[in-house]
Backbone bond lengths (Angstrom), bond angles and torsions (degrees), N, CA, C in turn:
res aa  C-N    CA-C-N  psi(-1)  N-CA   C-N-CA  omega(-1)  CA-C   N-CA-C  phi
1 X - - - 1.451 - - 1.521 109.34 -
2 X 1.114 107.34 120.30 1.835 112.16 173.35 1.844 102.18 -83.68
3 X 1.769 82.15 155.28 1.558 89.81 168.70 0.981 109.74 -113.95
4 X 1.232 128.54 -162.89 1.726 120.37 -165.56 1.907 89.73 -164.80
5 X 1.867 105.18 122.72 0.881 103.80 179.23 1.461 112.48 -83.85
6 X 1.336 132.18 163.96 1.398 142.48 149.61 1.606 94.57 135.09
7 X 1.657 95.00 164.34 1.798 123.47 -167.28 1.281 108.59 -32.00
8 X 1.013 122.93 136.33 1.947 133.03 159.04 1.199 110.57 -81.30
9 X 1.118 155.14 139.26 1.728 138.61 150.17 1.487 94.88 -95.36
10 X 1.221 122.06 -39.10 1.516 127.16 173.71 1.855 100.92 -31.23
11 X 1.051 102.28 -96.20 1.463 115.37 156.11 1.311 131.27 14.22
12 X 1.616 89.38 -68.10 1.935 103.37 -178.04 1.209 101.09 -66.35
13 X 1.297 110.34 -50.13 1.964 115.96 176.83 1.257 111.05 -36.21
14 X 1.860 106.77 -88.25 1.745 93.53 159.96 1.652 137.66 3.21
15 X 1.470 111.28 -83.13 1.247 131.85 162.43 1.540 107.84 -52.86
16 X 1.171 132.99 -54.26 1.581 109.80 175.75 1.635 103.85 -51.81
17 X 0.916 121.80 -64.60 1.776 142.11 -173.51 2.008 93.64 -30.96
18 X 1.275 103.02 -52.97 1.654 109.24 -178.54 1.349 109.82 -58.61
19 X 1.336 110.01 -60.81 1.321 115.08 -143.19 1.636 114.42 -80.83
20 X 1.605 109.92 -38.65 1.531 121.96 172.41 1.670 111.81 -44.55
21 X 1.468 114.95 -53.46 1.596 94.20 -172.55 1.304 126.14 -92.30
22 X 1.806 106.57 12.32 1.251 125.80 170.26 1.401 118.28 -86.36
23 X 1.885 106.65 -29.66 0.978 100.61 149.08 1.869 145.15 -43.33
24 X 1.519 96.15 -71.09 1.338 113.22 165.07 1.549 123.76 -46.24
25 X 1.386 110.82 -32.03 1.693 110.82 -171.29 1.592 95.63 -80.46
26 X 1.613 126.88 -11.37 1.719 113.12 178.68 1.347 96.07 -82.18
27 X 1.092 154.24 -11.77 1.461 140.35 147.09 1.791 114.17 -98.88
28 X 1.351 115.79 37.07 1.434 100.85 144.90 2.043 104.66 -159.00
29 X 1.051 101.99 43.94 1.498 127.75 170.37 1.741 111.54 -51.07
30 X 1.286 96.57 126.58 1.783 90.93 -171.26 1.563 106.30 -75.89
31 X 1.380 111.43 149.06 1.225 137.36 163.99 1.565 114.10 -20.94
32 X 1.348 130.20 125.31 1.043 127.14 -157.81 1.684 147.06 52.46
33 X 1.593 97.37 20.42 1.349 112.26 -173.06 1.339 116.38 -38.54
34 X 1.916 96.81 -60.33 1.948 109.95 -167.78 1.066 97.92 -50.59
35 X 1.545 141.29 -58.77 1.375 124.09 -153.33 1.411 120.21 -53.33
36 X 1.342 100.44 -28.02 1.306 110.96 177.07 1.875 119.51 -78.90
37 X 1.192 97.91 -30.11 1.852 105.72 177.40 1.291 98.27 -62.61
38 X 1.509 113.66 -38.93 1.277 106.75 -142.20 1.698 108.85 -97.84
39 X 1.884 115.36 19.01 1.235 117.55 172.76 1.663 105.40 -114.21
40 X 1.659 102.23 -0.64 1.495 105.63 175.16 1.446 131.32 -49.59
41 X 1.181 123.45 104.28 1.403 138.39 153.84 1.836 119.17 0.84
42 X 1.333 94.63 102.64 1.686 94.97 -156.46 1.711 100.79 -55.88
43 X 1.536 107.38 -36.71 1.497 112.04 -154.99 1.764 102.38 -77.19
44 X 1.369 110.34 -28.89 1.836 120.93 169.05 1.979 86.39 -70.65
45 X 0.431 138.74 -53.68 1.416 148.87 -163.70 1.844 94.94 -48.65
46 X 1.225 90.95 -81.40 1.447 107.12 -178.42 2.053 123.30 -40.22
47 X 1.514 104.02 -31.81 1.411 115.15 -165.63 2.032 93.28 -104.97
48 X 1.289 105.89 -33.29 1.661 114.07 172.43 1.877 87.94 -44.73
49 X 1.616 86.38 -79.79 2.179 91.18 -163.62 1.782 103.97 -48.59
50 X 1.116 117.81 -44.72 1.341 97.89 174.66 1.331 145.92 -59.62
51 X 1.303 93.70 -29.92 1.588 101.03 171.53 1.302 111.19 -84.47
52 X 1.351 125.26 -21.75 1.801 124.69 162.05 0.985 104.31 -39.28
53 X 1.343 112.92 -65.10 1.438 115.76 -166.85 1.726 118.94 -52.11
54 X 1.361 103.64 -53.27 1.125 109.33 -171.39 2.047 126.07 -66.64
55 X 1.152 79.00 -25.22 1.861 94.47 173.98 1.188 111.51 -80.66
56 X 1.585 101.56 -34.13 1.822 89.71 -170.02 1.774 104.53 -82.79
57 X 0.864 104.38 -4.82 1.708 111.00 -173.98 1.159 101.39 -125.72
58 X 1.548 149.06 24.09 1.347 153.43 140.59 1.608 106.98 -95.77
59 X 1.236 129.54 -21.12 1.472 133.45 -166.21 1.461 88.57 -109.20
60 X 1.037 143.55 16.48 1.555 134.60 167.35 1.703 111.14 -126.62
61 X 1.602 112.91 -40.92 1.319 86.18 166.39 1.193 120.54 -133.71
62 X 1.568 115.52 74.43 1.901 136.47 121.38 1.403 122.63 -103.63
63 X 1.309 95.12 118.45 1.847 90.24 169.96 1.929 112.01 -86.98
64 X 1.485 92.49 33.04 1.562 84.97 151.57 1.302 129.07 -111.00
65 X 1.482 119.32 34.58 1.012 133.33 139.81 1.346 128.51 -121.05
66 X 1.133 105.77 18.07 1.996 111.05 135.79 1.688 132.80 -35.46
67 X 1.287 136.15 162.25 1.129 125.10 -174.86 2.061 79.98 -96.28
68 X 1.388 103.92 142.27 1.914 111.11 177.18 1.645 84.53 -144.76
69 X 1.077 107.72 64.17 1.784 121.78 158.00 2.152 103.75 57.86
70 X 1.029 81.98 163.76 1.570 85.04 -171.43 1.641 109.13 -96.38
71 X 1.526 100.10 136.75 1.424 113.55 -177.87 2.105 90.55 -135.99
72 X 1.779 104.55 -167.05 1.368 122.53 173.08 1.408 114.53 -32.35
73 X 1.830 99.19 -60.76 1.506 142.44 147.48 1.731 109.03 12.74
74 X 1.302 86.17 -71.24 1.663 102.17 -164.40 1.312 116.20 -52.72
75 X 1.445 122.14 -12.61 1.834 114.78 -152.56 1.691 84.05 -83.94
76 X 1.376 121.79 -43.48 1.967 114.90 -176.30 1.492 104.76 -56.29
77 X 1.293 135.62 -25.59 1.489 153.42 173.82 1.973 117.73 -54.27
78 X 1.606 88.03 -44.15 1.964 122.18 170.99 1.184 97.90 -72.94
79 X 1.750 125.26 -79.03 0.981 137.52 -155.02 1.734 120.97 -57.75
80 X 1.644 101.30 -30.83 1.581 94.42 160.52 1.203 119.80 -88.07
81 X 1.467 120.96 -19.93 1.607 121.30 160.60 1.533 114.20 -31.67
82 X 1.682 99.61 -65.36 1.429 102.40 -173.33 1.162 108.35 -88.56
83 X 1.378 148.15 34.51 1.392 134.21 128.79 1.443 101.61 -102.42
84 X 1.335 160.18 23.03 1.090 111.45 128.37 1.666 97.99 -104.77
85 X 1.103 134.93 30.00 1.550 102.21 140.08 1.539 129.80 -107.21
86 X 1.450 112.91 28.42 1.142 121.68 158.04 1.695 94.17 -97.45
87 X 1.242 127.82 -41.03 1.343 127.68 177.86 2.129 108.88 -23.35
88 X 1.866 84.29 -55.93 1.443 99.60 -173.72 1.477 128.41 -63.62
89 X 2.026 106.78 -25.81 1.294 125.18 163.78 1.229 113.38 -61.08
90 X 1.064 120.22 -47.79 1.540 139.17 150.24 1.813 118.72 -9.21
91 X 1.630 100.42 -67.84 1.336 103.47 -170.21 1.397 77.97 -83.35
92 X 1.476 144.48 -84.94 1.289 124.37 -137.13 1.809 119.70 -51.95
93 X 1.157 122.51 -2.37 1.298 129.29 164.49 1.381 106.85 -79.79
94 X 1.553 130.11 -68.68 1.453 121.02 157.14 1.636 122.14 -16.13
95 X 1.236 129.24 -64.02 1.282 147.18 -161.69 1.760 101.99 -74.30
96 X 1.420 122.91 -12.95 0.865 131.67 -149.81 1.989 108.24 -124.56
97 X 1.246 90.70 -23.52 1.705 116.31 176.69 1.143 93.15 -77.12
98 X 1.792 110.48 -179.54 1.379 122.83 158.11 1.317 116.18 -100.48
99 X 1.540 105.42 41.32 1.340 115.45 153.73 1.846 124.82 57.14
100 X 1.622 106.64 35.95 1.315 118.41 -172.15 1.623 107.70 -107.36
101 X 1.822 100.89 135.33 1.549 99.16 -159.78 1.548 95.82 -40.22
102 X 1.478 136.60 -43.17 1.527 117.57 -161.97 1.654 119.70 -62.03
103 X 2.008 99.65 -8.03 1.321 95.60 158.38 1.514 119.19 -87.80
104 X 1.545 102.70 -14.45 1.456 84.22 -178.79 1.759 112.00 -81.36
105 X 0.924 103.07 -26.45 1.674 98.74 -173.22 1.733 118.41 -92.51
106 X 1.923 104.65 25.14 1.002 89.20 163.71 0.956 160.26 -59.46
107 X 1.548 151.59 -147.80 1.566 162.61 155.44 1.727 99.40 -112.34
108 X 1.363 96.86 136.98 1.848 105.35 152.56 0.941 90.47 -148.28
109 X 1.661 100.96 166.48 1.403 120.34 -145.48 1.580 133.59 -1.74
110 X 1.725 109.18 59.56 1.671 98.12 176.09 1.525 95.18 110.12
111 X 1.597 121.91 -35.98 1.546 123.39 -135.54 1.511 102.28 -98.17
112 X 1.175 120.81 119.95 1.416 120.45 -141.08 2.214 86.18 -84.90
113 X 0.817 123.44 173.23 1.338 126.05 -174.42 1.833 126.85 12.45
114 X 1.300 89.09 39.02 1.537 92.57 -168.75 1.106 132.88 -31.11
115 X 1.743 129.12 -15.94 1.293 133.97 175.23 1.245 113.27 -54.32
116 X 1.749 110.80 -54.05 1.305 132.02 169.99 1.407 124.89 -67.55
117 X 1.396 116.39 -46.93 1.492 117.93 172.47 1.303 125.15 -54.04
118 X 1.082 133.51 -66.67 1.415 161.87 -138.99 1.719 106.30 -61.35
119 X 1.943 100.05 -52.66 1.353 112.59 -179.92 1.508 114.93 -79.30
120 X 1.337 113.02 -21.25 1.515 116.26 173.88 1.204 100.96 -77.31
121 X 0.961 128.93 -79.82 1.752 131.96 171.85 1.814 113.96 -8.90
122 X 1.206 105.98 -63.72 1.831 125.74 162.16 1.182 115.15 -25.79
123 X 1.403 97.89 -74.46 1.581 106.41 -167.89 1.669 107.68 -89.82
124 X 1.119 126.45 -8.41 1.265 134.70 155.19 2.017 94.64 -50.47
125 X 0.981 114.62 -73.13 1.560 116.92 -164.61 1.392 107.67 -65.54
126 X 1.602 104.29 -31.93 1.981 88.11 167.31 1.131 107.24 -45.15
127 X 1.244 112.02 -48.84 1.745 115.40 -152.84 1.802 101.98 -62.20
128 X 1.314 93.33 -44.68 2.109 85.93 174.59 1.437 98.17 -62.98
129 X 1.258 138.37 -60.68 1.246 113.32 -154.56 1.514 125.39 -55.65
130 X 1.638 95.27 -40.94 1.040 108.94 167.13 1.601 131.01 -62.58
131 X 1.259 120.49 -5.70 1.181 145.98 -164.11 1.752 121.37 7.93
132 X 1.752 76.31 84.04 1.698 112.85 -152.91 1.167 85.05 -124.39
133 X 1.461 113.24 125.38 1.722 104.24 171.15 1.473 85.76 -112.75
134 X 0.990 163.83 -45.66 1.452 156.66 165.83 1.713 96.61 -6.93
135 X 1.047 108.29 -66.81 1.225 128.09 -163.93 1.989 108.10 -62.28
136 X 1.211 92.52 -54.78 1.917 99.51 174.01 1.321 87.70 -60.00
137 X 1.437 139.55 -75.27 1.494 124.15 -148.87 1.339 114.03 -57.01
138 X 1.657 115.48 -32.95 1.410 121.46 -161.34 2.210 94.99 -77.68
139 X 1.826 98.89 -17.65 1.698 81.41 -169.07 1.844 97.41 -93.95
140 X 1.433 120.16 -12.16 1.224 109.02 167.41 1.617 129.80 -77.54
141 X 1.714 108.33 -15.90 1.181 103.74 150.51 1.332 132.91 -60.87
142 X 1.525 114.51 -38.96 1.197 123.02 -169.26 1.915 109.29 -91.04
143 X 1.023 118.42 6.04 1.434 136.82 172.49 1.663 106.88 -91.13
144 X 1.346 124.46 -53.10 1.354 130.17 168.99 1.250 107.49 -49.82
145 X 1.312 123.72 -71.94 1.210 116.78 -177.13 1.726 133.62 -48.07
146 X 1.879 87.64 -61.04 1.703 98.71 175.05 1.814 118.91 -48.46
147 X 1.659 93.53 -56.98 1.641 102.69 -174.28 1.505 87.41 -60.50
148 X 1.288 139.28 -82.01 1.561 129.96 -163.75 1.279 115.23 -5.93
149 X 1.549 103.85 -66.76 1.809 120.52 -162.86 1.741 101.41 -57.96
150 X 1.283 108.89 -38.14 1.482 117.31 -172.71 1.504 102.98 -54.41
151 X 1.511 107.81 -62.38 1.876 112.38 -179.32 1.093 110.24 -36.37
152 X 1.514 92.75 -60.84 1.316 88.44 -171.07 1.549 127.85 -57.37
153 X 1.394 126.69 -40.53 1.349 118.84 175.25 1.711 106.51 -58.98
154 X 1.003 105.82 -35.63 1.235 100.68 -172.32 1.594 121.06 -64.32
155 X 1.036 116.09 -31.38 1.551 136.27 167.84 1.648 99.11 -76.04
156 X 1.171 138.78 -5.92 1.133 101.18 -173.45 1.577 84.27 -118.79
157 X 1.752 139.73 20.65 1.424 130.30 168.27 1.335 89.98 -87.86
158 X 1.606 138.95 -36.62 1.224 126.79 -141.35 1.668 103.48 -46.77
């Protein structure tokens, strides 16, 4: 499978979709967050930041995840649509709680840490549609890590 360099707008969307309520949640972060950052798993740590890196700057420059008209193709194209806009149902329920890590590390619908899941899952399926394996490998790195750190906080409110 070839990739094909140049701009995504697909992409930026994505990344707008990410980045806005990540914005907002660094000023409304539940109570006792650091203690919790700060027992995070260097090596989840290490593959989390890498795969940031690598998704957010693999989903911007291929335009094979552009819309190139609809075929079979298209439903992985939908299907990360609608996980991250459940992603976004997601934060506005967060934003909407009293903001306690057990809200942050909830489940919606079924989806076990959805903060973390939802966007890996997403951009996991850009990458099929786009049929970018750069892109799948770079979001399963960044799935190990991110989802990891999540369990783990989450296991350690129980």
């Amino acid at each position: 499978m070839a990739v094909n360099f140049g701009f995504s707008y697909v992409g930026l969307v994505f990344l707008i979709m990410l980045f806005v309520p990540n914005i907002i949640w660094s000023k409304n972060q539940p109570e006792g967050y650091e203690q919790y950052a700060d027992k995070e798993n260097k090596v989840l740590l290490l593959l989390e930041r890498t795969g940031e890196v690598l998704v957010s700057t693999l989903c911007l420059i291929f335009s094979d995840f552009n819309i190139h008209g609809f075929t079979k193709h298209s439903i992985f194209l939908g299907a990360a649509f609608a996980l991250m806009i459940l992603y976004e149902i997601y934060w506005i329920r967060y934003f909407r709680s009293e903001k306690t890590m057990a809200d942050m590390y909830s489940a919606i619908l079924g989806i076990p840490v959805a903060g973390a899941t939802l966007p890996v899952l997403a951009f996991f399926l850009l990458g099929v549609y786009g049929k970018n394996i750069p892109m799948m490998i770079a979001t399963v790195i960044l799935g190990i890590g991110h989802i990891g750190i999540h369990l783990q906080h989450k296991n350690q409110i129980k």
